[in-house]
N, C-alpha and C positions, 0 to 999 in steps of 0.2 A: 678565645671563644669558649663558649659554656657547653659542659659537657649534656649529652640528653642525658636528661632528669636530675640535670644538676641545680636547677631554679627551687625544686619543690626539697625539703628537710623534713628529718623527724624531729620530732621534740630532743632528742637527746645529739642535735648534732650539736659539731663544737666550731665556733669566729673565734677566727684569729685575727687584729689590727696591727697591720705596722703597715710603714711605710715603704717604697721600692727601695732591693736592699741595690746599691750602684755601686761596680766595682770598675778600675779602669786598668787599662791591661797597655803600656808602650810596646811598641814592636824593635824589633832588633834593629841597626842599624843596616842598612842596605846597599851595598857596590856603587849604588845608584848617591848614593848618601857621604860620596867618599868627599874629603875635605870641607863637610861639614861640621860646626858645633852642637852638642848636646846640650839642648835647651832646658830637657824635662830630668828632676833628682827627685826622689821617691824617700820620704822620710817614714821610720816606721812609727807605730802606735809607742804611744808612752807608756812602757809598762807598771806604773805609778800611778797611771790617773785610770780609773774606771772605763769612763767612758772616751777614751782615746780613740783615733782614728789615723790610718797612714797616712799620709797627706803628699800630696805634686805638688813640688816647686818648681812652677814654670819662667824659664827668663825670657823679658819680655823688652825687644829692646825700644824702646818708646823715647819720639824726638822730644826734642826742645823748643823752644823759641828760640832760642841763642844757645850755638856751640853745640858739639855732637852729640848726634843720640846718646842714652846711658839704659845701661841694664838696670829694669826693674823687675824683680821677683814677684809672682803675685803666687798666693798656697792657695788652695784645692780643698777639704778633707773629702776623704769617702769611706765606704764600708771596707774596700779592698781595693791594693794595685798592687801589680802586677808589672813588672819589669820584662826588659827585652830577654833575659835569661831563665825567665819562669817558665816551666815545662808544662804542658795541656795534661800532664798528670795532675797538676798542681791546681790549675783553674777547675777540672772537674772536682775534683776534692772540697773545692771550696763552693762551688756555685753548684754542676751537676750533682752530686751527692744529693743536696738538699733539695733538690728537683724532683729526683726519682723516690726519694722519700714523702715527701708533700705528696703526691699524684697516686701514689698507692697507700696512703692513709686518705685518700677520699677528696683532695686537695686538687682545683685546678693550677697549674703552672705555668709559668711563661716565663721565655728569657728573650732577649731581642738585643743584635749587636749594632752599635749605632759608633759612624767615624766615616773621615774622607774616606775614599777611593784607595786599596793601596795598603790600610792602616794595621789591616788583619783580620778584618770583622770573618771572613770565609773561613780561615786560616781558625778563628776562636772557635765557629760552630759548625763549620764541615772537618776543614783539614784535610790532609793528604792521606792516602794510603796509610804511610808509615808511620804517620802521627799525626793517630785521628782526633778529633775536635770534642766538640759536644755530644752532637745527634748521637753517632756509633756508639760511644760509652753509653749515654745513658738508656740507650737501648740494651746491652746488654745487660746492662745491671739493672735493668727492668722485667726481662725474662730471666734470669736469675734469680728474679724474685717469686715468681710465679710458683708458687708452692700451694696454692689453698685450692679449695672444692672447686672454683669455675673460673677461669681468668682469661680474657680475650680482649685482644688487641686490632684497632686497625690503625691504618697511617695513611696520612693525604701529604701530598707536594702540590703546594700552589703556586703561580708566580702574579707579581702584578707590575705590569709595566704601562704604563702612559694611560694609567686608570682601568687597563682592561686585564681581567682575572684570565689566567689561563692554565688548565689542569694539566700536571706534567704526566701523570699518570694513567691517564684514558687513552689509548694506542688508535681510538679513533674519536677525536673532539666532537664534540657536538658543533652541531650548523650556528645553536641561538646562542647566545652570548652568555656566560656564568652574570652570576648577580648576587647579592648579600640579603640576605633577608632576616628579618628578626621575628621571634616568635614569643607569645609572653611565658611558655613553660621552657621551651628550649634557648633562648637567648639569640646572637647573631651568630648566624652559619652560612654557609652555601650551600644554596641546591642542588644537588645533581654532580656536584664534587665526587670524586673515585673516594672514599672511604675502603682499602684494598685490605681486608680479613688478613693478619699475618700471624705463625703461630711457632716464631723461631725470632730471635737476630738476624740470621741468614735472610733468611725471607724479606723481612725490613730492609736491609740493608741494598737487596738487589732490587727495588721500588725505589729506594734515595738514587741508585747506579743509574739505573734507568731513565729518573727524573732529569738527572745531570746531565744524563747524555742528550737527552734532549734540548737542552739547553745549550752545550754545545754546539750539537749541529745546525743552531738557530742561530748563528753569532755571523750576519753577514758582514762586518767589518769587525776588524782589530776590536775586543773588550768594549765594543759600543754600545751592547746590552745589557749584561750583565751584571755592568759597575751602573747603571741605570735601573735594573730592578731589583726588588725584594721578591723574596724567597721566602715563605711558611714549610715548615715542614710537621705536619701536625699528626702527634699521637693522640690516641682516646684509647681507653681500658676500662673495662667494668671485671670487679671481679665478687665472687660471691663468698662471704665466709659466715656460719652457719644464721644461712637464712635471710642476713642482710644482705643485697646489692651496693657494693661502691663503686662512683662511676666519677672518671675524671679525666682533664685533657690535658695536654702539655703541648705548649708553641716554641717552638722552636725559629726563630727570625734571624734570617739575614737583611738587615737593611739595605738599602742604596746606597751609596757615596755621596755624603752631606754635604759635601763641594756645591754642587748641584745647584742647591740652595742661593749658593751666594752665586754661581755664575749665571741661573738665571736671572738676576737684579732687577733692579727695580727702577725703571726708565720713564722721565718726564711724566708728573703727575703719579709716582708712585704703579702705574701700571706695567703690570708684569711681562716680558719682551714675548711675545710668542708661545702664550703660556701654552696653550693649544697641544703643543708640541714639548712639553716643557712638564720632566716630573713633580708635578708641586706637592704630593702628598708629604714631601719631610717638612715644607712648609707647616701644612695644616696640622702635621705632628706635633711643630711646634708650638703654634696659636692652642692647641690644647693641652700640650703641658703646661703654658703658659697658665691659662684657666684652673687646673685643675692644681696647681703649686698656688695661684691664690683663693685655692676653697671654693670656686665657684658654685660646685654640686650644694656644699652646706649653704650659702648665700641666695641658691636659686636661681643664677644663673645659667643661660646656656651655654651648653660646651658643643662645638661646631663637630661632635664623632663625625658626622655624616656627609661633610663637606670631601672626602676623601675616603675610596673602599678601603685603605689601607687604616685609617684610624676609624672605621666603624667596623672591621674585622677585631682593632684592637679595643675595644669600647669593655668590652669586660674585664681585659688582660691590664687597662690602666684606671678604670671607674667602679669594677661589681665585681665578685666573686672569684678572685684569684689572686695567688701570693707569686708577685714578678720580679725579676732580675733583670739588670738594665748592665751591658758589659760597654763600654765608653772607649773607646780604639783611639789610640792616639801614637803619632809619629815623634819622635826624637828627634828630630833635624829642625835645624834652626829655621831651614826654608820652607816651614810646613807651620811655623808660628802660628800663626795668622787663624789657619784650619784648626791645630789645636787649643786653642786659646778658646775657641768657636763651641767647639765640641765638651770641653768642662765646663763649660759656662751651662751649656745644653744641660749637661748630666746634672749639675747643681741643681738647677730645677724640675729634674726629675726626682730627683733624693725627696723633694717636700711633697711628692703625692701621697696622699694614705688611701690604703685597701683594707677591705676587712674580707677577707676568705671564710667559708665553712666547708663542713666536710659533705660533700655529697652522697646522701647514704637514703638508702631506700629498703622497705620490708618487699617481698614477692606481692605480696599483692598489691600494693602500690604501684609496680610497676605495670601488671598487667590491668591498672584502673588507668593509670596514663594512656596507652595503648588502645583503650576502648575508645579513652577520649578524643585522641588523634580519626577514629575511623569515623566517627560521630559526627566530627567537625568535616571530616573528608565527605560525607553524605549530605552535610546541609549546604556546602557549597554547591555539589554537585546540581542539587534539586533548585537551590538560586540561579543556578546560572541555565539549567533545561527553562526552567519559569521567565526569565531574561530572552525577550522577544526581538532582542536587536542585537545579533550577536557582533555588529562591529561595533560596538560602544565601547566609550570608554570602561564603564562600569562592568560591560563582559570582561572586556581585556585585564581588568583589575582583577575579578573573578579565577577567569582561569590560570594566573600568576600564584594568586595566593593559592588553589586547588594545587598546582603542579609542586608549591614548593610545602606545602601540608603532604602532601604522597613521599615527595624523596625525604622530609624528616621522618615518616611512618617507619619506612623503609629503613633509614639509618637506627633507628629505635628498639626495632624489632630484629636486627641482627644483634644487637648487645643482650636485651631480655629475654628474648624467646630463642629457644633448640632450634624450630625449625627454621626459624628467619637468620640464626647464624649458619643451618647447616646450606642452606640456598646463597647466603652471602659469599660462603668457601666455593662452590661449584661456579658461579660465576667468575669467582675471583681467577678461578684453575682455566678458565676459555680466557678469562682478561691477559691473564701472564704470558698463554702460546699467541696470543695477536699480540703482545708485545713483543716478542721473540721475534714473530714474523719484522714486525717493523723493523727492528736494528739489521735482522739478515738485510731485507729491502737497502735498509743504506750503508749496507755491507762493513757495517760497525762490529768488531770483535766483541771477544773479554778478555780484560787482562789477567784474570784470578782463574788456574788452574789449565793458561794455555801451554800450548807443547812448542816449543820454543825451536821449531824445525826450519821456520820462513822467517824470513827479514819483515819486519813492520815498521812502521812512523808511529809515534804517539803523539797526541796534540799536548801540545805546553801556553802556557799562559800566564799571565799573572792573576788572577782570577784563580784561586784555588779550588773554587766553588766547578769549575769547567775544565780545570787539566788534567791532564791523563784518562780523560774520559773516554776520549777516540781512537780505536785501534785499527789500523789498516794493512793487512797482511798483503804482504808482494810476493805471492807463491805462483806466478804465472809469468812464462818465457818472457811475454811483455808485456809491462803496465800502464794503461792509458789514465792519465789522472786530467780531470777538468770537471765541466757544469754538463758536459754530454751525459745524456739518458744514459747510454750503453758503455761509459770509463769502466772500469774495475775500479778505480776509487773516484766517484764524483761526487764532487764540494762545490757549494754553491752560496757566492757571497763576491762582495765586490772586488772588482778585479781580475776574476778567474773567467779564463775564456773558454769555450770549448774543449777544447785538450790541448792540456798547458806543458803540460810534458808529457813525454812517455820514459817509462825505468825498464831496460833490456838488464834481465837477471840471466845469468851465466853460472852451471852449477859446477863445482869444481869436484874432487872425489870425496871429500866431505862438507859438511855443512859448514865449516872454520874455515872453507876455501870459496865459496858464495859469493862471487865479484858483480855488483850491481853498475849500471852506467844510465847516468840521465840525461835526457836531451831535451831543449826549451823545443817547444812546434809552432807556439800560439807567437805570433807578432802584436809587440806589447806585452803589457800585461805586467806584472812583477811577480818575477822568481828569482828568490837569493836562498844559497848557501854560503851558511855561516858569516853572516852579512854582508854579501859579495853579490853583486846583480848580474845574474846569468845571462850573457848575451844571447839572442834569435839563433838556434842550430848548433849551440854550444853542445859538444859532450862531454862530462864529467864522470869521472869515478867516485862514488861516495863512500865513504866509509862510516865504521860506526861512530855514535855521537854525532854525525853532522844533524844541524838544523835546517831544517826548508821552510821556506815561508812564501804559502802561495797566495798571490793577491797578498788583498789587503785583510785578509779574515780569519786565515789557520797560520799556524805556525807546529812544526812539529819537532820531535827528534829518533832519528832512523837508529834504530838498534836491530842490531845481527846476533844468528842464531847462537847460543851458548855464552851473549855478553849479558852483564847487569841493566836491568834498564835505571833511566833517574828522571826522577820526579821533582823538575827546575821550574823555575821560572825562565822567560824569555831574559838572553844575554843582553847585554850592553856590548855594542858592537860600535857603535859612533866614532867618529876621535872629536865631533862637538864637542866642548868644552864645555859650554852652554847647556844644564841638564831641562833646562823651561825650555832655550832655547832650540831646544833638537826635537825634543816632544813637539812644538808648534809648529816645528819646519815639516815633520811628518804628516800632523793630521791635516795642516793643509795641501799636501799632497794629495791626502784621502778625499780631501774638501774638490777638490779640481777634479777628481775622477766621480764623483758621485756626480758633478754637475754635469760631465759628459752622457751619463748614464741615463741623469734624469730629463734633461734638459733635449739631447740627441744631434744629432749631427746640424740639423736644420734650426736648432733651437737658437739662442741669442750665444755668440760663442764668448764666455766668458771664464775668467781667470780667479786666482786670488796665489799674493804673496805674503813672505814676512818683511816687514819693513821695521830693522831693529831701531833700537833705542830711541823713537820716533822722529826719524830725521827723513826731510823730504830725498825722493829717489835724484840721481842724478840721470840730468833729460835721455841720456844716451842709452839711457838701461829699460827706457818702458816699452820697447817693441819687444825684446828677448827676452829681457831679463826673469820675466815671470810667467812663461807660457805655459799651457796646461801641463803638467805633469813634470814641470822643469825641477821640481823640487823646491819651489818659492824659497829661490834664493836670498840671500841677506844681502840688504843695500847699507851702504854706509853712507856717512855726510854732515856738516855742520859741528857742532860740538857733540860730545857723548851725553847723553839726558839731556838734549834740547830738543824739544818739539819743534815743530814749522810754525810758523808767526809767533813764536816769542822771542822775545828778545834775549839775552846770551844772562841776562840778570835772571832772568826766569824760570830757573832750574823748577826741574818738576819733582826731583828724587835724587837720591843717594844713590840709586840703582838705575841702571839702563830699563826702559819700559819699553817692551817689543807689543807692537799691535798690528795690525793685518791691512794690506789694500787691496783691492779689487781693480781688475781695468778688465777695459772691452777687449775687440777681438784687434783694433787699430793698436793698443796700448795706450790707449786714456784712462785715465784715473776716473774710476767709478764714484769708490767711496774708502774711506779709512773707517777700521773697527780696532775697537781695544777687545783683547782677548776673551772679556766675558760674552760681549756683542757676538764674535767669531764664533765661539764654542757652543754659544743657544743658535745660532743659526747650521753648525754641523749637525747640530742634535736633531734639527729638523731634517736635516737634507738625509740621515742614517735612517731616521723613522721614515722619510717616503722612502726609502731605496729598498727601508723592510717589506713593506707595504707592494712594492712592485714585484719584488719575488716569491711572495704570497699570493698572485694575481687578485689582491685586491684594487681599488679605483685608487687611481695614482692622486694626488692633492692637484695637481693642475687640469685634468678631468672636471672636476668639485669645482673648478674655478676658484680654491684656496689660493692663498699669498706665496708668490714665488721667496722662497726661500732665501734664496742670493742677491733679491734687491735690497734699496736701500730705503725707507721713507724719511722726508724731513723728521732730525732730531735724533733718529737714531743709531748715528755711525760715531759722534763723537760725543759723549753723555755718561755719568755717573755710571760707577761699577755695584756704587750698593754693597760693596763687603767692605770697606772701611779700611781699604790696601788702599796701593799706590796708584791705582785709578783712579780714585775719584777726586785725584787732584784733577786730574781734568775734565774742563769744565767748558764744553762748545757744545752749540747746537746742531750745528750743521757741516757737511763731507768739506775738508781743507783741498782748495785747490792749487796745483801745482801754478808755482809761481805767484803767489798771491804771500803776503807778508803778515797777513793776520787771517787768524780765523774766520769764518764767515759766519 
């Protein structure tokens, strides 16, 4: 986004052209990743040739016609890569540096990380605590810099999920909906966005805490959010040195997980499965890189910014006035091919966009000519729309959108130029901070930085680094009632958690090194494991430190005792599946069976879903049990390994087992058969109404929306659209049990 008063230059400012500088950064190998190959080798620049570049050599194993696959290499080049041993020292050095120097020579900045789910993108531009990312560094070395006559900072945290903007920083939302608006001096902004005055690191940095935590406590199922939105975390600074104004912004992006992309697919007639429901903004990311790598703007062609708030948020950051970094996340593991392969391809046509940046620099009086014009234009709306005799018209309603969003750029304008509108923007900001305070007490969320380490707490963990260790819940009371009750000591609220799912009877001993806690499950049902072990109904346990709990289907934590180190993990691998697709799938349709209890309700159509491996029909004997709600959609076997139902034993589909999902009623008949893309766009809906329910918004079956868990002719067995081992098959319609071909 363009900074205010970034559009207008003086004669003496300075363009810069180049093109987006793209660096690619592999992640380490991961527990998760064990007995995998290492696909991706990283060659460096030729030091002999000029204009050399490091280049990915990715192995790609690609079949034949005849005879087994063979490994084909295909190379990469980019600006920079980055290996799984490269220290976020190293990345800032190369990428942040140049950020934080662009932006205070007058330079808008942007960097935005883009890769599956998984890859590191959080890990590049938040980070952990202990080894922070992007954002933190170049925040300090921003205030660091701050040495001249006038220097002033604020920062916004956005999120944008399933199209809708939402400020992580306003401790009380607004009712009407955020929206993008462009303006011809200011460029595109949001109105009415927290722009929160900061005038330290510190300061900054507990607005990033706060945003996270927020996000956090939004996560009603396991990582269903998160790897589903993007993230802005956006600096502006103006700073004055003798007499001039510079003014400039820096984006900071965490994208979605590019997955997304291909599991939404693209089904009979190219229409997209439940788009509705479905983040297609890294689509429309892509349809404009596309344009904008073939020169569309020089050609006169349209570029679709507007077709998604996420690429007309980025419409300056990729077409006008800013010098951007694109960080390309990519996995190591052979079984992540496919994704990788996806994702350089993507950056490759990022590398061919050209920008041309100036410096943003303004005389005082310039700025306070801006300023008059802002109030000028605020006056003649106003007088149009008192003279507008029909105030439900459309033409009002136009009206006072543009009025409202001309007032909060005033407002954003007038805290960077003017004394008093920044000394007003701080007072507010000082009542904004104690109701943010107020909020985290409210959900009785600690801090982890500078607590007294006297009570036993839980930390939430994740894989999502963007969201872990966010949440602190201190158990300093005789006993702790933990569930979705108003009145718990710690209540969580997400699926699967009941009322009061446990309570924790703490027992002080004559020191704090002697603090013996005991947990007892209350709620019938529900899921509660320690250290991946499922706590039966009325069970009581002793925990100690290090153990993980995971309530429901949405928090996961780890209990640390007073005087121990805490660790800042990702969630363990606790399976003995062998199968790492395989265990993942087995889970979320577990998720998938409790969300439809949730949504659907006792009375509703009682319906199931299993895995049904390597696509082999069920045996008759297993459809009444075998997959009941919450059974954990066990794995059926049958027929050959990689044979589908109705083909014949010649008709291998794969090399590999292809697992995809069934559905049966409440008798156990066979509903419908999905391949895992189908499966995963229909979770994705069933997580968004389950958001939507515990936000007491209007549930989709209210709306009279498409139930989620049916099935319409043609889309249960149909093209996956990512160019894997799905789209070998090729049916229109749900395979019926006992029937010898497709239907």
């Amino acid at each position: 986004m363009r900074s205010a008063g970034g559009s207008k230059q003086t004669a003496a400012a300075v363009s810069t052209t180049s093109t987006v500088t793209v660096s690619v950064r592999a992640r380490p190998f991961l527990p998760r990743d064990e007995g995998q190959r290492n696909v991706v080798r990283i060659l460096p620049a030729k030091e002999d040739e000029k204009d050399s570049n490091p280049t990915i050599v990715l192995d790609v194993l690609t079949p034949q016609l005849v005879g087994d696959p063979v490994l084909r290499p295909q190379l990469f080049a980019f600006d920079h890569c980055f290996d799984g041993q490269s220290p976020q020292q190293l990345v800032y050095d190369t990428i942040g540096q140049r950020i934080v120097d662009s932006a205070v020579n007058g330079y808008n900045a942007c960097v935005f990380a883009y890769g599956q789910t998984g890859s590191g993108k959080s890990y590049s531009i938040i980070g952990p605590e202990t080894d922070e990312g992007l954002i933190p560094r170049v925040s300090r070395e921003l205030f660091a810099k701050a040495d001249v006559e006038d220097f002033r900072v604020t920062v916004s945290f956005l999120e944008i999920y399933n199209e809708q903007l939402r400020d992580l920083l306003n401790p009380a939302p607004r009712k009407k909906p955020l929206y993008v608006h462009q303006h011809p001096k200011l460029g595109v902004y949001v109105p009415h966005l927290t722009e929160a005055p900061v005038t330290d690191h510190a300061e900054a940095m507990s607005r990033l805490d706060f945003g996270a935590k927020i996000r956090a406590t939004a996560q009603t199922c396991m990582n269903s959010q998160s790897s589903r939105s993007h993230s802005l975390f956006i600096v502006r600074m103006t700073r004055t040195a003798e007499k001039v104004i510079y003014s400039s912004s820096i984006n900071l992006i965490d994208l979605a997980g590019s997955e997304r992309v291909k599991k939404a697919g693209h089904h009979r007639g190219g229409r997209m499965l439940e788009s509705s429901a479905i983040n297609s903004s890294l689509s429309v990311l892509g349809l404009v890189i596309s344009k904008l790598a073939g020169e569309a703007i020089k050609k006169g062609q349209h570029v679709p910014f507007r077709q998604s708030k996420l690429t007309y948020l980025l419409q300056d950051a990729l077409s006008g006035n800013s010098k951007t970094w694109m960080i390309a996340n990519i996995s190591p593991a052979q079984t992540e091919t496919e994704e990788t392969l996806s994702t350089l391809r993507f950056a490759q046509s990022v590398k061919k966009v050209r920008l041309t940046a100036s410096v943003n620099q303004q005389d005082e009086t310039e700025a306070d000519m801006m300023l008059q014009t802002f109030r000028t234009e605020i006056e003649d709306l106003r007088q149009e729309l008192h003279s507008n005799h029909n105030p439900s018209s459309p033409k009002a309603g136009r009206l006072r959108r543009e009025l409202e969003a001309i007032e909060s750029a005033t407002a954003m304008v007038s805290s960077k130029y003017d004394r008093r509108g920044w000394d007003d923007a701080r007072r507010r900001e000082k009542e904004q901070e104690l109701m943010r305070q107020e909020v985290l007490a409210n959900l009785k969320v600690g801090h982890i930085k500078g607590l007294a380490c006297d009570h036993p707490y839980i930390l939430n963990i994740s894989d999502d680094v963007a969201v872990t260790g966010r949440l602190l819940y201190t158990i300093d009371q005789p006993i702790t009632h933990v569930g979705s009750a108003a009145n718990n000591q710690i209540r969580l609220l997400g699926l699967g958690i009941g009322g009061v799912m446990c309570t924790i009877k703490r027992d002080d001993g004559a020191n704090k090194q002697e603090i013996k806690l005991h947990l007892q499950k209350k709620e019938k049902g529900g899921r509660l494991m320690i250290n991946g072990r499922e706590v039966a109904d009325g069970t009581v346990t002793e925990l100690q430190h290090g153990d993980r709990l995971v309530i429901g289907r949405a928090f996961s934590f780890r209990l640390i005792m007073p005087g121990m180190p805490t660790t800042e993990e990702s969630i363990a691998e606790t399976s003995s599946v062998e199968d790492p697709e395989l265990r993942k799938l087995q889970d979320d349709v577990d998720e998938s069976n409790e969300l439809i209890r949730e949504l659907l309700g006792e009375t509703g159509p009682q319906l199931s879903v299993g895995v049904l491996s390597n696509c082999s029909p069920p045996a008759t004997s297993s459809h009444a049990n075998g997959d009941s709600a919450g059974s954990g959609g066990a794995t059926q076997q049958g027929q050959e390994p990689g044979q589908s139902p109705g083909f014949s034993s010649q008709s291998q589909l794969s090399n590999s087992p292809v697992h995809v999902v069934q559905q049966r009623d409440e008798s156990g008949s066979l509903v419908a058969v999905w391949l895992q893309s189908a499966f995963y766009c229909r979770l994705d809906i069933m997580r968004d109404l389950y958001q939507q329910h515990l936000e007491n918004l209007r549930s989709a079956t209210e709306d009279g929306a498409t139930n989620p868990t049916s099935t319409t002719e043609g889309e249960a067995w149909t093209e996956g659209g990512g160019g894997g081992k799905e789209d070998t098959l090729q049916a229109t319609q749900v395979w019926e049990p006992g029937s010898t071909n497709i239907m």
